[in-house]
Structure formats: structure tokens, C-alpha cells
N, CA, C and O atoms as a printed pandas DataFrame, in Angstrom:
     atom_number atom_name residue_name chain_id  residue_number  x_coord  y_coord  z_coord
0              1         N          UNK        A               1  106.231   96.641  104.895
1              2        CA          UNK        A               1  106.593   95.510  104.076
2              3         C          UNK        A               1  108.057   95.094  104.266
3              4         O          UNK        A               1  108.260   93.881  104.319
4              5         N          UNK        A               2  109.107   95.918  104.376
5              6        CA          UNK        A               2  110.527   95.662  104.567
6              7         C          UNK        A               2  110.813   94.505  105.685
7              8         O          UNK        A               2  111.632   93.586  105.719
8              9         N          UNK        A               3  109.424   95.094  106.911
9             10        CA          UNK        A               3  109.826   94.176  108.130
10            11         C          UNK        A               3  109.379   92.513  107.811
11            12         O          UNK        A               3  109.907   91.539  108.348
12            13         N          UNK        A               4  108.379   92.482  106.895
13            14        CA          UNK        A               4  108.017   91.028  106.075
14            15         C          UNK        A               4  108.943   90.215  105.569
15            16         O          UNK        A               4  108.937   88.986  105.638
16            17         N          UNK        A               5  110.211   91.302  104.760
17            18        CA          UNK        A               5  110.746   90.696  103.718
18            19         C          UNK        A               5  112.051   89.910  104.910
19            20         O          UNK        A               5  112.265   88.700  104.978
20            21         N          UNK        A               6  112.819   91.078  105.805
21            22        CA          UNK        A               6  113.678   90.289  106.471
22            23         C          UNK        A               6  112.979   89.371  107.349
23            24         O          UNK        A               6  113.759   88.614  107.928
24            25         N          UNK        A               7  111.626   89.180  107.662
25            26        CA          UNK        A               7  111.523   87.933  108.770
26            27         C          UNK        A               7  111.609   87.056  107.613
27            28         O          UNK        A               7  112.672   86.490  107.866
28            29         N          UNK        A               8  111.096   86.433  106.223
29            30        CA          UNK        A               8  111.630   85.922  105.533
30            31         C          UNK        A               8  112.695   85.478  105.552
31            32         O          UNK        A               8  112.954   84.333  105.922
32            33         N          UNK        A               9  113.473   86.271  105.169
33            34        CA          UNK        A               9  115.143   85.895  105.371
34            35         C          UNK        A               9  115.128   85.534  106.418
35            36         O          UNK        A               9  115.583   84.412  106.195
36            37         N          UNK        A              10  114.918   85.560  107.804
37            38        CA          UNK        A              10  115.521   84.771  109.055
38            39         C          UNK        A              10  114.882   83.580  108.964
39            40         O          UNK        A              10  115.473   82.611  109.440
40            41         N          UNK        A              11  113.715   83.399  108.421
41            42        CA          UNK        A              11  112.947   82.024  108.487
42            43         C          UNK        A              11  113.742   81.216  107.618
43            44         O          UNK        A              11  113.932   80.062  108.003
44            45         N          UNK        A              12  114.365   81.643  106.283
45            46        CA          UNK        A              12  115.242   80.643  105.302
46            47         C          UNK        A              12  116.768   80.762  106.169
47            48         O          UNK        A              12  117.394   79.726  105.947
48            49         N          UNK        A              13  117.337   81.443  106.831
49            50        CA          UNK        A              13  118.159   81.202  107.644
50            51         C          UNK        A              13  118.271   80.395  108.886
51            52         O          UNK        A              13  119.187   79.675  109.282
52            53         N          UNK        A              14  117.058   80.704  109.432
53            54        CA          UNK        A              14  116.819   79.440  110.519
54            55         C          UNK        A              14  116.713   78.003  109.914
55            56         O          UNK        A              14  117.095   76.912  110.337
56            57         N          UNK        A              15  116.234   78.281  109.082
57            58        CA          UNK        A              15  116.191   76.625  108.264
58            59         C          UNK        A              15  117.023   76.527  107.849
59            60         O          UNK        A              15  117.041   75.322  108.102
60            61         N          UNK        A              16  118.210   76.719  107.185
61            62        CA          UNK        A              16  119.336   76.317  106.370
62            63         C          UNK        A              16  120.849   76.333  107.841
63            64         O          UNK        A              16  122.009   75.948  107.694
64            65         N          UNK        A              17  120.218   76.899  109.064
65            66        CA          UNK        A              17  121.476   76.878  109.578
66            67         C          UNK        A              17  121.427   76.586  110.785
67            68         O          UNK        A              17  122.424   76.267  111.433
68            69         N          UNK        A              18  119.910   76.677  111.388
69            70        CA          UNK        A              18  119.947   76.874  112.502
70            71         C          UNK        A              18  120.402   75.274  113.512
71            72         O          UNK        A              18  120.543   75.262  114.735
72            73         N          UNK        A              19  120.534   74.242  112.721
73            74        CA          UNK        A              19  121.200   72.998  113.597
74            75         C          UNK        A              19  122.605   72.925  113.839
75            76         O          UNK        A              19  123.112   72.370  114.813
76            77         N          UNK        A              20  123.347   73.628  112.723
77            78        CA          UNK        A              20  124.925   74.288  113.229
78            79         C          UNK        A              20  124.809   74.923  114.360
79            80         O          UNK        A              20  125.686   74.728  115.201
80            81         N          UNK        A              21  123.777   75.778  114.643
81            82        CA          UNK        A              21  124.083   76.872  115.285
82            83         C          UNK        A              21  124.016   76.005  116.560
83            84         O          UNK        A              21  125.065   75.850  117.186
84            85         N          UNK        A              22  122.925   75.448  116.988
85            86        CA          UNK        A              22  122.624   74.281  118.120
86            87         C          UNK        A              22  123.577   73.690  118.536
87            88         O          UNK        A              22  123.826   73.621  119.739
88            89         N          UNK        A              23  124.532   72.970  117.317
89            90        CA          UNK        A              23  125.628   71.759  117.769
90            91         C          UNK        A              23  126.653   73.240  118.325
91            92         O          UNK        A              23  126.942   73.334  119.517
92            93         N          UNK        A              24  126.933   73.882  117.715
93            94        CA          UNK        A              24  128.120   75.257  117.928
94            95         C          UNK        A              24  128.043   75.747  119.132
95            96         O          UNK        A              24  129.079   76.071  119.712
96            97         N          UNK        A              25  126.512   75.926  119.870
97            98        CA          UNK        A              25  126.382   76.326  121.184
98            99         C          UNK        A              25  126.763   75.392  121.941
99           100         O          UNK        A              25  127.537   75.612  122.872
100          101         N          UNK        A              26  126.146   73.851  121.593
101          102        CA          UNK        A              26  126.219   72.653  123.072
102          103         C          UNK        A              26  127.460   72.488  123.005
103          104         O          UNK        A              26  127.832   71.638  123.814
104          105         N          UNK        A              27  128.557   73.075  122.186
105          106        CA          UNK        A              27  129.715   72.832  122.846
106          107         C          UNK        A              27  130.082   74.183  123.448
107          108         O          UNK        A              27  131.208   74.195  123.946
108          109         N          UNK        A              28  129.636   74.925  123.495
109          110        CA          UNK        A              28  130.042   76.600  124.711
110          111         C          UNK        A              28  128.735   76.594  125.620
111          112         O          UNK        A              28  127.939   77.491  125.341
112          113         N          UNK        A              29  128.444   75.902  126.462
113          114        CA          UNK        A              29  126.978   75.531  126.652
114          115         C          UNK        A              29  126.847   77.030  127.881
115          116         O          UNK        A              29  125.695   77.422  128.066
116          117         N          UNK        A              30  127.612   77.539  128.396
117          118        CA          UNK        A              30  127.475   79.157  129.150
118          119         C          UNK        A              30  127.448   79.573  128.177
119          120         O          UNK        A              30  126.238   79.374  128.285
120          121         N          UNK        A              31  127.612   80.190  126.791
121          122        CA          UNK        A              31  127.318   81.002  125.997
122          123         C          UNK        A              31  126.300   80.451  125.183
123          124         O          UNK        A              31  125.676   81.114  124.355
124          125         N          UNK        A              32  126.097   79.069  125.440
125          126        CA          UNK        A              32  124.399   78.873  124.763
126          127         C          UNK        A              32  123.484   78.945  125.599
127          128         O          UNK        A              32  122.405   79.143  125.040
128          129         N          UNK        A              33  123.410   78.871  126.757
129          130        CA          UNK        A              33  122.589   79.166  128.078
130          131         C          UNK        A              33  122.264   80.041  128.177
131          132         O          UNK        A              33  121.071   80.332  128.265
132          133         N          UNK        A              34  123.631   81.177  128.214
133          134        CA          UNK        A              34  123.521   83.133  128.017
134          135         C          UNK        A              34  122.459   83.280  127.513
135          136         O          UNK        A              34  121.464   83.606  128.161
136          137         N          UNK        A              35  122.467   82.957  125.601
137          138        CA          UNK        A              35  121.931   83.234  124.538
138          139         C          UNK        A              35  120.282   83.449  124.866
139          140         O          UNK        A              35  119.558   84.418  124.637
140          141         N          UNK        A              36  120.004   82.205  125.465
141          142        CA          UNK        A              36  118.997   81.324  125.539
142          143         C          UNK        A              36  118.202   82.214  126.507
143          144         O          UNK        A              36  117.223   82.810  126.059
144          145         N          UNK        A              37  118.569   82.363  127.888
145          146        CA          UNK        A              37  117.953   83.100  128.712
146          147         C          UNK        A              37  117.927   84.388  128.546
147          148         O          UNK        A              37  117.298   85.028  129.389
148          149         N          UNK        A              38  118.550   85.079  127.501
149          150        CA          UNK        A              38  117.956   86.711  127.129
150          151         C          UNK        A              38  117.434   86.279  126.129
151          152         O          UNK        A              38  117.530   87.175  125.290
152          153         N          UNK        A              39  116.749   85.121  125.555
153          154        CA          UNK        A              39  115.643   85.205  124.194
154          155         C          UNK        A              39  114.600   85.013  125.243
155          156         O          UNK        A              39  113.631   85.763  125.130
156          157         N          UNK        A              40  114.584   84.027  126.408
157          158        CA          UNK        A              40  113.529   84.088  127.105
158          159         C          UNK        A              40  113.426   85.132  127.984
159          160         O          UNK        A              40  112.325   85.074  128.531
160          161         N          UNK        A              41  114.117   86.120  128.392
161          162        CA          UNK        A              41  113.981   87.478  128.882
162          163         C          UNK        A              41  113.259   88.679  128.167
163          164         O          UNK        A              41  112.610   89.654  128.546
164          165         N          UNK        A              42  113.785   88.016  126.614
165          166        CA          UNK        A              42  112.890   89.024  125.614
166          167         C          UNK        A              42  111.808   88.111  125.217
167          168         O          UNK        A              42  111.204   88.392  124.182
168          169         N          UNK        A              43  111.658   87.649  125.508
169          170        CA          UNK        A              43  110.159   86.702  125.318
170          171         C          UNK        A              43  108.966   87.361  126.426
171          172         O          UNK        A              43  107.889   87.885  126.140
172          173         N          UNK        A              44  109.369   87.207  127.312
173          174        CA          UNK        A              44  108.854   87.211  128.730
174          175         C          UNK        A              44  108.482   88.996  128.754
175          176         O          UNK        A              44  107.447   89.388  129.293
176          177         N          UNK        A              45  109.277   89.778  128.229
177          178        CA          UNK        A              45  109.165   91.311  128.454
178          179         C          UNK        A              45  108.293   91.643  127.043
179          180         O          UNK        A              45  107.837   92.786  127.029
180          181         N          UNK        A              46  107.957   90.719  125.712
181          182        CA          UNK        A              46  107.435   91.055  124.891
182          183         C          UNK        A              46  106.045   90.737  125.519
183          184         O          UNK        A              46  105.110   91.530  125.407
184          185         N          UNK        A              47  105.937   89.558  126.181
185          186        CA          UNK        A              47  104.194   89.440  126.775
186          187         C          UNK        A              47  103.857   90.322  127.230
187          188         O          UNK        A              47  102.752   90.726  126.869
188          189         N          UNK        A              48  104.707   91.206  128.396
189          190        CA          UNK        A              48  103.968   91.778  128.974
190          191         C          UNK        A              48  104.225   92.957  128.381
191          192         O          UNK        A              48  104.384   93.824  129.240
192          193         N          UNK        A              49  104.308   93.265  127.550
193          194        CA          UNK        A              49  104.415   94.368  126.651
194          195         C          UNK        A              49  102.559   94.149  125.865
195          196         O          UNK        A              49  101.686   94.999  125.688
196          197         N          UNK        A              50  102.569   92.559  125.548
197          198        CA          UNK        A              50  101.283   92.787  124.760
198          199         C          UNK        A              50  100.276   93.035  125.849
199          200         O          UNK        A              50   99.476   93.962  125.723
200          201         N          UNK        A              51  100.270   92.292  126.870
201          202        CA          UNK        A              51   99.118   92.748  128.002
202          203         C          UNK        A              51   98.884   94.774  127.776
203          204         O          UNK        A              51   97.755   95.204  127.541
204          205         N          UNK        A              52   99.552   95.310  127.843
205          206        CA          UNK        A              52   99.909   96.280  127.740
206          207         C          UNK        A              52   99.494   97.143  126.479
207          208         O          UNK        A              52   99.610   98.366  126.564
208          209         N          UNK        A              53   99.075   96.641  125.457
209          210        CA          UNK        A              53   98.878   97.090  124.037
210          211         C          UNK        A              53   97.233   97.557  124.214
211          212         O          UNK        A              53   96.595   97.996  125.170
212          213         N          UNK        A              54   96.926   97.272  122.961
213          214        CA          UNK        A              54   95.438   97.963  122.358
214          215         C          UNK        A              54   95.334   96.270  122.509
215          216         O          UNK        A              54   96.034   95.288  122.260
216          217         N          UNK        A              55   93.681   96.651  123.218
217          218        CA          UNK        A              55   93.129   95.826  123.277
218          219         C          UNK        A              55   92.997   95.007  122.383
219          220         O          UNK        A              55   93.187   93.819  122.645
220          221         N          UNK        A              56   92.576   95.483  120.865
221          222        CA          UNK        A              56   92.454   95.123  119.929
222          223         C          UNK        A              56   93.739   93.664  119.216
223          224         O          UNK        A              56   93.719   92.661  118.503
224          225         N          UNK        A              57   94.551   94.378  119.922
225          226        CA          UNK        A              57   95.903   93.199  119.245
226          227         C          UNK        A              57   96.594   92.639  120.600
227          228         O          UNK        A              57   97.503   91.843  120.361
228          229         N          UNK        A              58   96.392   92.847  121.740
229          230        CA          UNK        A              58   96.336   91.928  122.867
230          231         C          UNK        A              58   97.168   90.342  122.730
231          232         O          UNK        A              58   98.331   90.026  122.983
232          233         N          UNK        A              59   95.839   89.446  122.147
233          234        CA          UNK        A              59   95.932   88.315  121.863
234          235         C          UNK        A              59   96.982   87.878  120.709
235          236         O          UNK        A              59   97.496   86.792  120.976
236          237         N          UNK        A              60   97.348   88.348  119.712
237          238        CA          UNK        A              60   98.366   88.803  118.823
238          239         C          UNK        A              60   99.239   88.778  119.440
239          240         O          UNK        A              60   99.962   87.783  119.393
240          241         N          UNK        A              61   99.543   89.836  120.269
241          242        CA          UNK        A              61  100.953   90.149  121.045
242          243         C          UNK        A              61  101.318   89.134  121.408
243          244         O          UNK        A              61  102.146   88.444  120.813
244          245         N          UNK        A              62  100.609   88.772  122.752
245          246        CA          UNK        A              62  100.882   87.999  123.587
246          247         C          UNK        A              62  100.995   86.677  123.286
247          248         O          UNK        A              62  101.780   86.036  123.985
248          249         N          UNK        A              63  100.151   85.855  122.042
249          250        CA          UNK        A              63  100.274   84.867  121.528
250          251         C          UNK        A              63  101.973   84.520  120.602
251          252         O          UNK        A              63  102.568   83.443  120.560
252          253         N          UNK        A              64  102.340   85.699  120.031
253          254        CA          UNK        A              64  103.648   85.625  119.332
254          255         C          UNK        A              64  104.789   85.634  120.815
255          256         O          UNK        A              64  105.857   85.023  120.820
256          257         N          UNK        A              65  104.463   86.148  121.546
257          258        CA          UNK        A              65  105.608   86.380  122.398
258          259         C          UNK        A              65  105.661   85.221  123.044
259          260         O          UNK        A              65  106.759   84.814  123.422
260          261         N          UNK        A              66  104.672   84.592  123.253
261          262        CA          UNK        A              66  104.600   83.091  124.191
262          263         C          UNK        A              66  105.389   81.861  122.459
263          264         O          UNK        A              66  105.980   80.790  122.317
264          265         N          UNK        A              67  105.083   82.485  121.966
265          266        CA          UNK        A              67  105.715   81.313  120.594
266          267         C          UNK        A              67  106.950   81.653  120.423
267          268         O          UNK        A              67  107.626   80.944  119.678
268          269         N          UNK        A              68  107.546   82.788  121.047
269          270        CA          UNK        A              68  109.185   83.284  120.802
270          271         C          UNK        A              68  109.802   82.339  122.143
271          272         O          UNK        A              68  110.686   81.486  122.064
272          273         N          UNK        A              69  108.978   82.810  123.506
273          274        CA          UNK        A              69  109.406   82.073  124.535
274          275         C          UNK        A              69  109.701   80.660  124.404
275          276         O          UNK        A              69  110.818   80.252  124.722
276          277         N          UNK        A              70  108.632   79.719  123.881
277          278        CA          UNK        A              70  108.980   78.245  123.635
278          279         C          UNK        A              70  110.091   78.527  123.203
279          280         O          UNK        A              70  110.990   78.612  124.040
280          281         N          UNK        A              71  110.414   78.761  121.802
281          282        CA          UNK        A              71  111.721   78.903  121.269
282          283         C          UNK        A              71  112.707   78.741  122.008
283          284         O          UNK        A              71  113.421   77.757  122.203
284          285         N          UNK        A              72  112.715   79.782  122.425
285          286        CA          UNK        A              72  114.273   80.088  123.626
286          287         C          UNK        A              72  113.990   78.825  124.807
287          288         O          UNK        A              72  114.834   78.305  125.536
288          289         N          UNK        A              73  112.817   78.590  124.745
289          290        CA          UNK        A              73  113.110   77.603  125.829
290          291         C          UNK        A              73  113.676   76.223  125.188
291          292         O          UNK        A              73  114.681   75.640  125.594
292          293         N          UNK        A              74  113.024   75.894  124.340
293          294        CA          UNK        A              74  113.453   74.610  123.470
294          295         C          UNK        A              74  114.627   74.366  122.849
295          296         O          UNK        A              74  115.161   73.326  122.463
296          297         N          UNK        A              75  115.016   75.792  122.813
297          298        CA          UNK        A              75  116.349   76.172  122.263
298          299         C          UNK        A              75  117.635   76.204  123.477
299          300         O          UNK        A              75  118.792   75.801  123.354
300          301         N          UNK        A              76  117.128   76.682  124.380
301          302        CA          UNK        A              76  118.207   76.294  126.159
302          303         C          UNK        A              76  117.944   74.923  126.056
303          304         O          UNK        A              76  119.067   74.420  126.009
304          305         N          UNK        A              77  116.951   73.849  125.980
305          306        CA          UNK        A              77  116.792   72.717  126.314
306          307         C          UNK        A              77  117.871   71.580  125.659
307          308         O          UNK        A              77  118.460   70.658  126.223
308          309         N          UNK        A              78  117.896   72.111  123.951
309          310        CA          UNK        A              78  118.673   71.646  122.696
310          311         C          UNK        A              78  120.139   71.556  123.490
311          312         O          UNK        A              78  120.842   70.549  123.587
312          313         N          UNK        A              79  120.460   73.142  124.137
313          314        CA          UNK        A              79  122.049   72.887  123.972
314          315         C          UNK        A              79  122.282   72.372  125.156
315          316         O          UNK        A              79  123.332   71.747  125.305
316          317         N          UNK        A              80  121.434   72.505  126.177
317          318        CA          UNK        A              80  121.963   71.496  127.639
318          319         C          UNK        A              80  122.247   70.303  127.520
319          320         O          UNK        A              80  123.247   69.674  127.867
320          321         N          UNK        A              81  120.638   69.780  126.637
321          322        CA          UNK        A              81  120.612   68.579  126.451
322          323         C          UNK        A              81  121.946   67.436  125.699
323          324         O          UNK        A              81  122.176   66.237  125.861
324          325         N          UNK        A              82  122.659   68.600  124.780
325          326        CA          UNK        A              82  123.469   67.841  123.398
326          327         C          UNK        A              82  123.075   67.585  122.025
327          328         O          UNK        A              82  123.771   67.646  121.012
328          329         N          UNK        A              83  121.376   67.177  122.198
329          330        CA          UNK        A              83  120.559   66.386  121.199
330          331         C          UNK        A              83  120.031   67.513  120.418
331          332         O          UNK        A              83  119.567   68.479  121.023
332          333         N          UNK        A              84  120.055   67.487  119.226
333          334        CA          UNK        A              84  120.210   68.158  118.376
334          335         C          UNK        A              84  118.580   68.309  117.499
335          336         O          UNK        A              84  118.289   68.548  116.327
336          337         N          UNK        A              85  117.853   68.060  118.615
337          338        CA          UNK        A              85  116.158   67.627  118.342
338          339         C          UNK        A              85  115.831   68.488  116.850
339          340         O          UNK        A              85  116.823   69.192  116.662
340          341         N          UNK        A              86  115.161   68.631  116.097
341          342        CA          UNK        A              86  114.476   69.477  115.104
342          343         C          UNK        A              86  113.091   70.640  115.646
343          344         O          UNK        A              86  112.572   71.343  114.780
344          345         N          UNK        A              87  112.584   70.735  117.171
345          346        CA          UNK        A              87  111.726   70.981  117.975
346          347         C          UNK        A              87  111.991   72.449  117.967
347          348         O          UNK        A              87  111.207   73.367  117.728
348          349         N          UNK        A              88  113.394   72.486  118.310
349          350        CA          UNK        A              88  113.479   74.431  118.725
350          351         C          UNK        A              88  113.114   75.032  116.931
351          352         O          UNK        A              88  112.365   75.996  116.779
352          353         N          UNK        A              89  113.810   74.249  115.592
353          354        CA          UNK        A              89  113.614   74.855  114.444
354          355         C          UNK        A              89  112.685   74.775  114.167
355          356         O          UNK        A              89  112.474   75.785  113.496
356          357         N          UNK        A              90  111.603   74.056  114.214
357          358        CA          UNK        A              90  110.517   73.970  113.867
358          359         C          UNK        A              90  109.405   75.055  114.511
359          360         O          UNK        A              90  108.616   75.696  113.818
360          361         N          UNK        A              91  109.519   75.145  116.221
361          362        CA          UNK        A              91  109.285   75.923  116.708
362          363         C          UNK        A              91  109.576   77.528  116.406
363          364         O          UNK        A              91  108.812   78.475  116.593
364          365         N          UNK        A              92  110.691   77.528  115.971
365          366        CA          UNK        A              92  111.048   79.225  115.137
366          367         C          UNK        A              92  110.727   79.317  114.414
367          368         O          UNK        A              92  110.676   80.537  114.254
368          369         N          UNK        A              93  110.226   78.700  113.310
369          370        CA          UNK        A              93  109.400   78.740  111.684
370          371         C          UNK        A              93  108.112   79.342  112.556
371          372         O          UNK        A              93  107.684   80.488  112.424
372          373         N          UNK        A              94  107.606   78.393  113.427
373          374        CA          UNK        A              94  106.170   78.749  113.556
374          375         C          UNK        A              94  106.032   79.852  114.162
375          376         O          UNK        A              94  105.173   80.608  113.710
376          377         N          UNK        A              95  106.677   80.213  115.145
377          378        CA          UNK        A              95  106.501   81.720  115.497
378          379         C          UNK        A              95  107.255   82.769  114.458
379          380         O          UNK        A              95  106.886   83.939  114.558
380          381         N          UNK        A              96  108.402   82.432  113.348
381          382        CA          UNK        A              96  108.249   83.487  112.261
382          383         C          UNK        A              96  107.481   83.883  111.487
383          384         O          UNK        A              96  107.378   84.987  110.954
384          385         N          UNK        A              97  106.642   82.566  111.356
385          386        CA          UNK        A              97  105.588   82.600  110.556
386          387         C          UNK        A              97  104.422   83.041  110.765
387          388         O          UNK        A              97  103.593   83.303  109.893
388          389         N          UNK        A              98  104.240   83.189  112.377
389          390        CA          UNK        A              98  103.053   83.816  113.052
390          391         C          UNK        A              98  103.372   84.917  112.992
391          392         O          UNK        A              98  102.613   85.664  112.375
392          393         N          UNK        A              99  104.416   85.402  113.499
393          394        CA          UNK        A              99  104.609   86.939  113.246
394          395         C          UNK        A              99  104.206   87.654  111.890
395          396         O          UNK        A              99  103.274   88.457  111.903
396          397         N          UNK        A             100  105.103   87.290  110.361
397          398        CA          UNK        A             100  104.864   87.638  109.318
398          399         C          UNK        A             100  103.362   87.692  109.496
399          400         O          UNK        A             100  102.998   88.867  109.554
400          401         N          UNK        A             101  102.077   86.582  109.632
401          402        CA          UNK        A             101  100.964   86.804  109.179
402          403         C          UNK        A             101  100.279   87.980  109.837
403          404         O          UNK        A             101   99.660   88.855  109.232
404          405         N          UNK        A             102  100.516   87.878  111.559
405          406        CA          UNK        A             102  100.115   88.831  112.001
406          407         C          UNK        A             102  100.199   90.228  111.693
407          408         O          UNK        A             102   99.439   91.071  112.170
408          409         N          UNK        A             103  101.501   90.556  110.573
409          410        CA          UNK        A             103  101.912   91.869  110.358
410          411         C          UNK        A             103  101.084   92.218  109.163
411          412         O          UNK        A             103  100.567   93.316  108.953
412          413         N          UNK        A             104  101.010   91.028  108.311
413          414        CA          UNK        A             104  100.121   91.496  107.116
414          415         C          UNK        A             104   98.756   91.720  107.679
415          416         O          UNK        A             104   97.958   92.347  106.981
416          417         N          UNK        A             105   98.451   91.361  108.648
417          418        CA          UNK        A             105   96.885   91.079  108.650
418          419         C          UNK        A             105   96.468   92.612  109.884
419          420         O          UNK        A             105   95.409   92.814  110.479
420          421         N          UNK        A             106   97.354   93.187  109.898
421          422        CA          UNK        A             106   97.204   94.366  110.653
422          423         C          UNK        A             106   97.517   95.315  109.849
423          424         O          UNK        A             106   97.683   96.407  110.393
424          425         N          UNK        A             107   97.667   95.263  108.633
425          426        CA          UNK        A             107   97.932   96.230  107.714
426          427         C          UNK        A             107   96.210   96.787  107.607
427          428         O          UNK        A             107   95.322   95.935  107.645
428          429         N          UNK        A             108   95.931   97.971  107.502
429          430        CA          UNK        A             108   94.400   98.544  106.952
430          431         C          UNK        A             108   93.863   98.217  105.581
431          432         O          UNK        A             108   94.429   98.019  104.506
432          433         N          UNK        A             109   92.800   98.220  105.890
433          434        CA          UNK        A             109   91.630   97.295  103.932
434          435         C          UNK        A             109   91.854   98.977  103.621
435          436         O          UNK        A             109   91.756  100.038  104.237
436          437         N          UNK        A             110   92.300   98.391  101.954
437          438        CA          UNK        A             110   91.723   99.341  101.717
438          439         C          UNK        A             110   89.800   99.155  101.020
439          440         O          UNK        A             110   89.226   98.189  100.520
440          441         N          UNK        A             111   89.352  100.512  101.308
441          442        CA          UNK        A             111   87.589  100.248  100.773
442          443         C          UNK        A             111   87.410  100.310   99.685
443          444         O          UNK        A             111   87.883  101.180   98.954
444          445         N          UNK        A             112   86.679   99.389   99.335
445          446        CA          UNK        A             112   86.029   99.005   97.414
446          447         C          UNK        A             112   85.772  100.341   97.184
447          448         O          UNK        A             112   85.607  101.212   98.039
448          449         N          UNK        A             113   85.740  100.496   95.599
449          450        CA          UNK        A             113   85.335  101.886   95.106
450          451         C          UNK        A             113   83.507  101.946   95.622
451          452         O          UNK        A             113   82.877  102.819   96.220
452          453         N          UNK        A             114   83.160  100.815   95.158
453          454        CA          UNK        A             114   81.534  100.738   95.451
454          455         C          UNK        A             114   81.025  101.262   96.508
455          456         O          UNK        A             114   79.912  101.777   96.612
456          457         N          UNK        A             115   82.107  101.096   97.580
457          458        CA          UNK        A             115   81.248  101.392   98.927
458          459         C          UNK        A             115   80.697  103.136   99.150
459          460         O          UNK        A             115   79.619  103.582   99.542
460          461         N          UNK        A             116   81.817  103.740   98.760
461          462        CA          UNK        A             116   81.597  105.572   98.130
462          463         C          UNK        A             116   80.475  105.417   97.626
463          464         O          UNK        A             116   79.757  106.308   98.080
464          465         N          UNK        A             117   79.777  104.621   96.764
465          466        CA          UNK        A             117   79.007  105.292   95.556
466          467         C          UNK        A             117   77.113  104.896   96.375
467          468         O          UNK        A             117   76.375  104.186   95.693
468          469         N          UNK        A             118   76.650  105.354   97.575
469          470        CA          UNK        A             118   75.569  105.166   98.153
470          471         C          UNK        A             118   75.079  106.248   97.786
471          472         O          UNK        A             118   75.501  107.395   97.935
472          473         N          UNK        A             119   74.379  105.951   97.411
473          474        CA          UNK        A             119   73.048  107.307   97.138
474          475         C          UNK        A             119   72.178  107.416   98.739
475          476         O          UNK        A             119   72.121  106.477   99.532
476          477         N          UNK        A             120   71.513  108.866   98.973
477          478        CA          UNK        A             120   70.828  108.849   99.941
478          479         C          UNK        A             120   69.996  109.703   99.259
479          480         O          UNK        A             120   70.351  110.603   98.497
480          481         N          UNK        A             121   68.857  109.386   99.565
481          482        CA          UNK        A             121   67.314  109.731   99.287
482          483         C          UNK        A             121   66.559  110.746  100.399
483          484         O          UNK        A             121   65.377  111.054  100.250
């Protein structure tokens, strides 16, 4: 649950800041470029990390890591470009937000009391 609560916090941080952060890079545009190409380095090494997983969460993996990659890519694009698009933030909500669900939804059920109570004959 802890790891829920801070992607939270980065999602209300990406939203409250993250177009400073954009205009702040396109003017150091080698240190927004830097930035940019080790989010897509860690994008790129999280896919093939999910190829790599339990079958079971595969598509999970690999689906969040390709939604981190846009990011960083949309996000190199923002500060080359100058233009201060809303595309890379919007794009980081949605892959924070994919992440958070994915984490809850890999948490284990717990089983109804009912299901214990089978009689066998």
C-alpha cells in the first residue's frame, strides 16, 4: 500500500508542476535531453524486464513500461520542441494511473467465509 500512496503523490505533483518543469528543461535542453533519454532507457529496460516476468503479468509489465516510454518520449519531444504541449502530462497521469491500478489489482482476494463452509457427503 505505501507504494500506492507515493505514486499518488507523484501523480498530484506531476499535475501541479510538471509544466515548470518542461519550460525549466527547454531552456537546458542537454540536461532535458539527458533526463529524457534515461527515462526512455528505463522505459525500454522495464519492457524487457516484463517479457521476462510470470507469464501471468507479462502484459501488465510490458503495457506500463511502453506507457512510461511514451512519456519520456513526449517528454524529449516537449523540451526540443519549446512548446509546452499538455501531451507528456497527461501522458504521465495515465501511466501513473495504470501503474497504481495494476498494483491494487495484483494484490490476492481474500476468500468469502462461505466458501470454507462445503459440506461433503
Amino acid at each position: 500500500m505505501p507504494e500506492v500512496i507515493w505514486l499518488v503523490v507523484l501523480a498530484v505533483l506531476v499535475a501541479a508542476g510538471a509544466a515548470h518543469v518542461l519550460e525549466m528543461l527547454s531552456h537546458h535542453k542537454a540536461f532535458g535531453l539527458l533526463l529524457a533519454a534515461v527515462g526512455v532507457l528505463a522505459s525500454v529496460m522495464a519492457i524487457r524486464r516484463g517479457f521476462k516476468a510470470d507469464p501471468d503479468v507479462t502484459r501488465v509489465e510490458v503495457t506500463k513500461g511502453a506507457a512510461y516510454l511514451v512519456t519520456a518520449g513526449l517528454a524529449g519531444f516537449a523540451i526540443v520542441a519549446g512548446k509546452y504541449y499538455g501531451t507528456p502530462m497527461v501522458m504521465g497521469e495515465v501511466a501513473i494511473v495504470f501503474d497504481i491500478i495494476s498494483i491494487l489489482a495484483r494484490r490476492p482476494r481474500r476468500e468469502t467465509a462461505s466458501a470454507g463452509n462445503t459440506k461433503s457427503t
